[in-house]
C-alpha positions as CSV (number, residue, x, y, z in Angstrom):
1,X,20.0,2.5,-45.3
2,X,16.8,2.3,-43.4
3,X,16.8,4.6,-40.2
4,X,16.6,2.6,-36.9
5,X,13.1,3.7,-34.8
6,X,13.5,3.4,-31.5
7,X,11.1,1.6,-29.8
8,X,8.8,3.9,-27.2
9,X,8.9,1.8,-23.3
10,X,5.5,1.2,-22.3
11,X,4.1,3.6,-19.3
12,X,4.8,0.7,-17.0
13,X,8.5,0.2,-18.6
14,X,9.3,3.2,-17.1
15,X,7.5,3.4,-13.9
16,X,9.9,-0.2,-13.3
17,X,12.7,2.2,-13.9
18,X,11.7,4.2,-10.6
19,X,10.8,1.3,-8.2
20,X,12.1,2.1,-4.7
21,X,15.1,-0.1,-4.1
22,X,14.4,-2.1,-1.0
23,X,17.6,-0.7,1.2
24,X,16.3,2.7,0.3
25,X,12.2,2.1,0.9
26,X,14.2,0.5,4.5
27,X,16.0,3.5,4.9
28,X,13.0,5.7,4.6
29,X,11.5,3.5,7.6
30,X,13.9,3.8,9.6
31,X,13.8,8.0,9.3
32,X,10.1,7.6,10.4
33,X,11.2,5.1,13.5
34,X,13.7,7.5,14.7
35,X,11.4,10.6,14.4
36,X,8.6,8.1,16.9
37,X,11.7,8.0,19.1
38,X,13.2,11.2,19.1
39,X,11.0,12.8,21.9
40,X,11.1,10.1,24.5
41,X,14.8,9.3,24.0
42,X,15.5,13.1,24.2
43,X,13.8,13.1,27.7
44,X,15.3,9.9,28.8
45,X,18.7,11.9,27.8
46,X,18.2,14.7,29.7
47,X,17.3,12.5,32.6
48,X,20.7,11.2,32.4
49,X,22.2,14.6,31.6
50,X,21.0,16.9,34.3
51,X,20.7,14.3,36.9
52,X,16.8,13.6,37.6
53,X,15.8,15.7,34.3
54,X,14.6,19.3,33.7
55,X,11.6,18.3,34.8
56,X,9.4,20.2,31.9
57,X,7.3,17.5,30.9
58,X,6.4,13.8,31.9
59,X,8.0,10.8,30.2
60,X,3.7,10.0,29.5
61,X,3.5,13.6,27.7
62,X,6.6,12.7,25.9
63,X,5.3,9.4,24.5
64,X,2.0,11.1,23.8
65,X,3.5,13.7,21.9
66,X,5.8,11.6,20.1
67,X,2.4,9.2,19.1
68,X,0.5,12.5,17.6
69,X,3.9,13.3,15.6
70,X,3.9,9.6,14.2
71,X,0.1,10.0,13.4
72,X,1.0,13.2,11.5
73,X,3.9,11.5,9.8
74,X,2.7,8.2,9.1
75,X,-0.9,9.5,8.2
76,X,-1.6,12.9,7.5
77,X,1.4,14.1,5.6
78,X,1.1,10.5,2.9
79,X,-3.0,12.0,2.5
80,X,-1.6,15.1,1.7
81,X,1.7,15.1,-0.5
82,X,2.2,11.5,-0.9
83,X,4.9,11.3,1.3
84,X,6.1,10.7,5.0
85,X,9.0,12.7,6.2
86,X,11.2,9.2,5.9
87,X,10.2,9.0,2.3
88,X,10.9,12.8,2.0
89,X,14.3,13.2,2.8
90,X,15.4,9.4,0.7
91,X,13.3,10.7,-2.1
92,X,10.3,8.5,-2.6
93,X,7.0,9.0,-3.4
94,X,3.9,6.8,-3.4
95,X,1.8,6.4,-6.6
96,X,-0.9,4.3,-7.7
97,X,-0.3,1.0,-9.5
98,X,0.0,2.7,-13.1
99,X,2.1,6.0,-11.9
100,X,-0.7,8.3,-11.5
101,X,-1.2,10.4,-8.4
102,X,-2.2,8.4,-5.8
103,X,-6.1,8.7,-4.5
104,X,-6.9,9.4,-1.1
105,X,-8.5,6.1,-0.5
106,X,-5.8,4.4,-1.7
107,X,-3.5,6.3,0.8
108,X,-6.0,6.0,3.4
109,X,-6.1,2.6,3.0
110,X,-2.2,1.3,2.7
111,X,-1.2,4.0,5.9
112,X,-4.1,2.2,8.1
113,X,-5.4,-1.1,7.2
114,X,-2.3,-2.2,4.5
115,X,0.4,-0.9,7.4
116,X,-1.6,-3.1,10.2
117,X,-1.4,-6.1,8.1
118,X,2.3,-5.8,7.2
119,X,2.9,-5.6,11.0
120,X,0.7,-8.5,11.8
121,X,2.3,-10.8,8.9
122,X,6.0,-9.8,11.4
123,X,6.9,-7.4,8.1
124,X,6.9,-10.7,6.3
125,X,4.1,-8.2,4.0
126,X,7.4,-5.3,3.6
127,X,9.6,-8.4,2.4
128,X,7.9,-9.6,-0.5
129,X,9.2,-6.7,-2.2
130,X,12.2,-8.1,-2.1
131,X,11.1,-11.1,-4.1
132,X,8.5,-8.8,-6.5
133,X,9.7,-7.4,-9.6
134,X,7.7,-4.7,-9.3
135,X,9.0,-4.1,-5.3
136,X,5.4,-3.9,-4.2
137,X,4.7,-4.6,-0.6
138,X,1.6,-6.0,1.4
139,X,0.2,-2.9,1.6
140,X,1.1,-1.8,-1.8
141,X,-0.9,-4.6,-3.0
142,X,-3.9,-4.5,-0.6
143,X,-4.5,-0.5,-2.0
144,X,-3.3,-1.0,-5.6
145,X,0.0,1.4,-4.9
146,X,3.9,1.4,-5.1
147,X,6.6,3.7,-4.5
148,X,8.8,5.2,-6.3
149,X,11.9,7.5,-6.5
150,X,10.9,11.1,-6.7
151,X,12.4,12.9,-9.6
152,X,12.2,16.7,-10.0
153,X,10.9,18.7,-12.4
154,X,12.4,21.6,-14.4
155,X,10.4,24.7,-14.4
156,X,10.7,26.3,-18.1
């Protein structure tokens, strides 16, 4: 009896495997939409709480503090390891078209540029991953990346 080789799955086989799902890459943007909110909603809160507020900062230092935290989310942390705190905590990572590590143009690019275009398109540019095979969006198109699910890695 001849033994049975099992076929080897191209590279981009498996990196199909570890597309985001769509509910999960929208669960990951929501994450990063409550963290833009969580600092001005907590100050409207305590407005309501302790009648007139505590009065330690102003709801404009509130809502500028809360656009630096979404600059550092939504900017600096995807430059530096590839991932927002949304895409963090679902699991997701972005990667270049072919699974490699992502370059910092290409990150530069989708989080400014590719994000500003999905928003001006009314998200119609995060939809088409719904209708991809791949589940690339706009901006995943416009800087040649995709995300994927995370996995860990043993250390031996």
């Amino acid at each position: 009896m001849a033994a049975a080789i099992d076929a080897q799955p191209s590279n981009q086989d498996a990196l199909a495997e570890f597309s985001a799902p769509f509910l999960l890459r929208c669960g990951a943007v929501l994450i990063d939409y409550i963290i833009f909110l969580i600092l001005p909603v907590g100050g409207l809160l305590s407005e309501r709480i302790f009648s007139g507020g505590l009065d330690i900062v102003t709801d404009a230092t509130l809502w500028f503090l809360s656009v630096l935290l979404s600059i550092f989310n939504l900017l600096i942390l995807p430059l530096v390891c590839r991932q927002s705190i949304g895409k963090l905590l679902t699991g997701l990572r972005i990667v270049s078209s072919k699974g490699e590590r992502a370059g910092f143009g290409s990150i530069l690019l989708r989080q400014t540029l590719g994000y500003l275009l999905t928003l001006a398109t009314l998200c119609i540019g995060f939809l088409i991953c719904l209708f991809t095979p791949k589940s690339r969006t706009l901006h995943d198109y416009i800087s040649g990346t995709r995300v994927v699910r995370a996995t860990r890695r043993e250390i031996q």
